[in-house]
N, C-alpha and C positions, 0 to 999 in steps of 0.2 A: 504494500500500500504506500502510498506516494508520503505521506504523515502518519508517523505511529509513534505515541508517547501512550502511558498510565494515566496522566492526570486531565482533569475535565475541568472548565469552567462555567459560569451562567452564562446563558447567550441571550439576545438578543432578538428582535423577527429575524428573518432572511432579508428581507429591504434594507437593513438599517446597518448589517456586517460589514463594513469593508474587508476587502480580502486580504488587509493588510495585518488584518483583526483575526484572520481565522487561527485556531489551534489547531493541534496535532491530535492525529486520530487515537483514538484509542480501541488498538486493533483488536482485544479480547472482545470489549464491548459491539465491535462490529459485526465479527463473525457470530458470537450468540444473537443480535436483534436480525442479523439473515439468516438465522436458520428457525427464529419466529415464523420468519415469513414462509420458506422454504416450507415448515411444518403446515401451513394453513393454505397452499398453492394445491390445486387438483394436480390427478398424472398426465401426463402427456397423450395425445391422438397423436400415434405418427399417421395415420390417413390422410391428416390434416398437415403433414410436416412439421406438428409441434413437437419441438426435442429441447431439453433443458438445459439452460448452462449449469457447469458444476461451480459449486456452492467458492470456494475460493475464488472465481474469476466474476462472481456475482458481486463480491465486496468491494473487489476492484469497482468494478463498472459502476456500481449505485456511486462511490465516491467521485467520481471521474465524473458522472453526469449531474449529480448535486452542483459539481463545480460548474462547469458547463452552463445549468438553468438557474445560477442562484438567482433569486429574485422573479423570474419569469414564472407565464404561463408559459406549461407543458403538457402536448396530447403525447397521448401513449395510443400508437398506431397499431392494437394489437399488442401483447402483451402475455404470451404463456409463462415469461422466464419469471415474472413478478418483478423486475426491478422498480416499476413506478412504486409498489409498496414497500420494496426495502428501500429507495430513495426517501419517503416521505416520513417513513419509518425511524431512521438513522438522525433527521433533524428533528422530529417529534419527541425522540428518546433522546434529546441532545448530545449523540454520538458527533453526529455534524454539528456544527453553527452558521452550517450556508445548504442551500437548496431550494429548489421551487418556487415560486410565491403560492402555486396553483397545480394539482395534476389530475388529468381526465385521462379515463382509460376508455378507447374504445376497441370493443371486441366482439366476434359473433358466436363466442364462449359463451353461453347463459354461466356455467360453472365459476369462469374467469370471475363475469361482473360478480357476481354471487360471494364470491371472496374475498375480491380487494371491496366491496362495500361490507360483508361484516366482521375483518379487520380494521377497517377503519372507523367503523361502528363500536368497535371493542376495545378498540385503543384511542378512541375519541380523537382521532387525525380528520379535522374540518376540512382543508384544502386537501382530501384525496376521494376522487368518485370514478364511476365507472358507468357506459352506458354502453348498452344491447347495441352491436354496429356490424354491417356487414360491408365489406369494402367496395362491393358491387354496388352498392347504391350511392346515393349521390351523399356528399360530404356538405351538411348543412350544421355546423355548431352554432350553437347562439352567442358564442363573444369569440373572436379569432383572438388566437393564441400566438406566443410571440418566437415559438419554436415545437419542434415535431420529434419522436425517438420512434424508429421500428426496429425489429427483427423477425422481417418477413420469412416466409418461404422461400428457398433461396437459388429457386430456378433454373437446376443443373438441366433440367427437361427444357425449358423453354425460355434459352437466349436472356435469362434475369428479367425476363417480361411479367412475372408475376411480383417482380421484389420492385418495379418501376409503377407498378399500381398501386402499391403499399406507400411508396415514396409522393406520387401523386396525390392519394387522399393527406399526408402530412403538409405538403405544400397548399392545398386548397384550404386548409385546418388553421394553415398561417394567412391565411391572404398571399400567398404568393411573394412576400417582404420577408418573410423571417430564418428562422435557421432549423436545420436537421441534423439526424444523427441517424444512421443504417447500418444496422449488423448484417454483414453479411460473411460469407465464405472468403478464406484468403490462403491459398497452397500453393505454392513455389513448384509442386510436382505435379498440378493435376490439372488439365486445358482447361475445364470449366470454370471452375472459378475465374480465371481469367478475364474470360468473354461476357460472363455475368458484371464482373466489375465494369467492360470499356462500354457495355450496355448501359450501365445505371448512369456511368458520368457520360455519356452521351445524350439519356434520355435528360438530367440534371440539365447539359447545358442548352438543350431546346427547349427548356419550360425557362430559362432566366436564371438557373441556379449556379455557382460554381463551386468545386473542390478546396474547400479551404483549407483543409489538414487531413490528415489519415492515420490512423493506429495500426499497424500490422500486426495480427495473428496475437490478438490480447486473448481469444476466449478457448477455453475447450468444454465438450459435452458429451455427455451420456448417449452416446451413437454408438451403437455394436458394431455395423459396418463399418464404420472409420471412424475408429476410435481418436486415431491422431490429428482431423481435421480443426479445425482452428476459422475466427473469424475474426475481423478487421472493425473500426469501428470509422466509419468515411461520413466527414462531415461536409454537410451543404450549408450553402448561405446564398440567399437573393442576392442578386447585383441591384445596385441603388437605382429607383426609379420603379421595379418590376413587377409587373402586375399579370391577371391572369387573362389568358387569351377569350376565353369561355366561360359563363358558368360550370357550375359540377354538374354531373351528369352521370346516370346510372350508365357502366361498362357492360358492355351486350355482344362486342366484337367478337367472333369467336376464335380472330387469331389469336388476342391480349389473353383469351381463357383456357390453350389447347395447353396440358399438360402443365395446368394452375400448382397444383397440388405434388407434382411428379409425374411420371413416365404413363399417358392414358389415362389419368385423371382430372377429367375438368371438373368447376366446379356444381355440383349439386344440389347443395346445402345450402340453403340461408343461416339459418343460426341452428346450434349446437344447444339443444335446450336439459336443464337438471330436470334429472327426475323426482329428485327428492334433496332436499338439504341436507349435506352432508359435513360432519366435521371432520376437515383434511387431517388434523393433527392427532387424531386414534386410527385404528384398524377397523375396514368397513365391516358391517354382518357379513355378506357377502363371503369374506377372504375367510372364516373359519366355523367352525363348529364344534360343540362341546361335546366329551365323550366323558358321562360323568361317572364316580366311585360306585361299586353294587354295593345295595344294604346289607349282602352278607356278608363284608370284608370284615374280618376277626380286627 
């Protein structure tokens, strides 16, 4: 972690910090409030392409983007890994003294919204919400936000066209003016990642956005097949002036949808709805059953 001391002090809002002001992490305290989070996040759909970061490179990342949005609003484009909750999480629990002003989560997760609203319900975190969102539809928020975070799908099937639709709802989410962040795929050995990458900054520099900075290969995750793959974290930012061509508008193309999800799967699903409330942090019914003591045991 980029700051790591033991000692904590009182803070401040997130408006009022200057960064010249911030302290030093205190990395125990970090790792235990992500794996609060970690405990209350559902499991993954890989159908869906949702695969998790593992829990070190999460602590990283929530700090990294704390810094990144202090003071802003921040949409969360989708969102299985939970960082918008260990972000908000971290200055709630004054682990951080800078982060957010504001963070919305939109996801077509019913499960997703479901959690980071009763975590934040439970840990009484005000600036952290979540709304029912499918990326196919048009991106209508009620106040634009002053920067966007995704960790789309990451479109080894489909030329990164399904990680530039993710990146688009983030831009429409900002007006078109403000700044992003994209996790995507980053391997020095394998052609796809590559062409995923000159996709997104190409689709970035014909919506008005350009490459301000890059992280290389900060993340790893719970993927059997490639275990060793890694991701990047590539920031956007409007160039001054830039506004958007179009309103939003529901994606219907079916070349933007051929192989959304991975190799012959487009999308299907609107939202991914709970069947029942679940608390992520015990073992479901489901996962076991009791085989109890006989009454004749001496």
């Amino acid at each position: 972690m980029a700051r790591v001391d033991t000692k904590l002090s009182s803070t401040a809002p997130p408006t009022t910090v200057p960064s010249t002001e911030r302290r030093r992490v205190d990395l125990r305290k970090a790792i235990n409030a992500v794996s609060d989070v970690v405990q209350n996040r559902p499991r993954p759909l890989r159908i869906f392409d949702q695969i998790h970061m593992k829990t070190g490179d999460m602590v990283l990342q929530s700090e990294m983007i704390a810094d990144w949005a202090d003071g802003k609003r921040l949409a969360f484009i989708g969102d299985g890994d939970a960082i918008s909750v260990c972000v908000a999480y971290l200055r709630a629990r004054e682990v951080l003294n800078f982060g957010p002003l504001h963070i919305t989560v939109f996801d077509f997760d019913e499960r997703t919204v479901e959690a980071v609203k009763n975590f934040a319900d439970r840990e009484r975190i005000a600036n952290l919400d979540a709304r029912l969102y499918n990326v196919l539809d048009p991106m209508e928020p009620d106040k634009l936000f002053d920067c966007f975070y995704t960790n789309p799908p990451w479109g080894a099937s489909n030329n990164g066209e399904s990680v530039n639709v993710f990146v688009e709802r983030g831009m429409e989410a900002t007006g078109h003016v403000g700044e992003g962040v994209v996790v995507i795929a980053d391997d020095d050995e394998l052609e796809w990642p590559k062409r995923v990458l000159a996709s997104v900054q190409g689709f970035a520099a014909r919506h008005g956005f350009y490459v301000s900075r890059m992280q290389r290969k900060l993340h790893e995750y719970h993927l059997d097949d490639a275990p060793d793959l890694k991701s990047c974290n590539l920031y956007l930012t409007a160039l001054p002036g830039n506004r958007a061509a179009a309103p939003s508008a529901a994606i219907t193309d079916t070349l933007r949808l051929e192989n959304f999800y991975g190799l012959s799967q487009r999308p299907t699903v609107r939202y991914v709805r709970a069947k029942r409330r679940l608390d992520y942090g015990v073992a479901h019914e489901d996962e076991y059953e009791l085989e109890l003591l006989s009454h004749d045991r001496e």
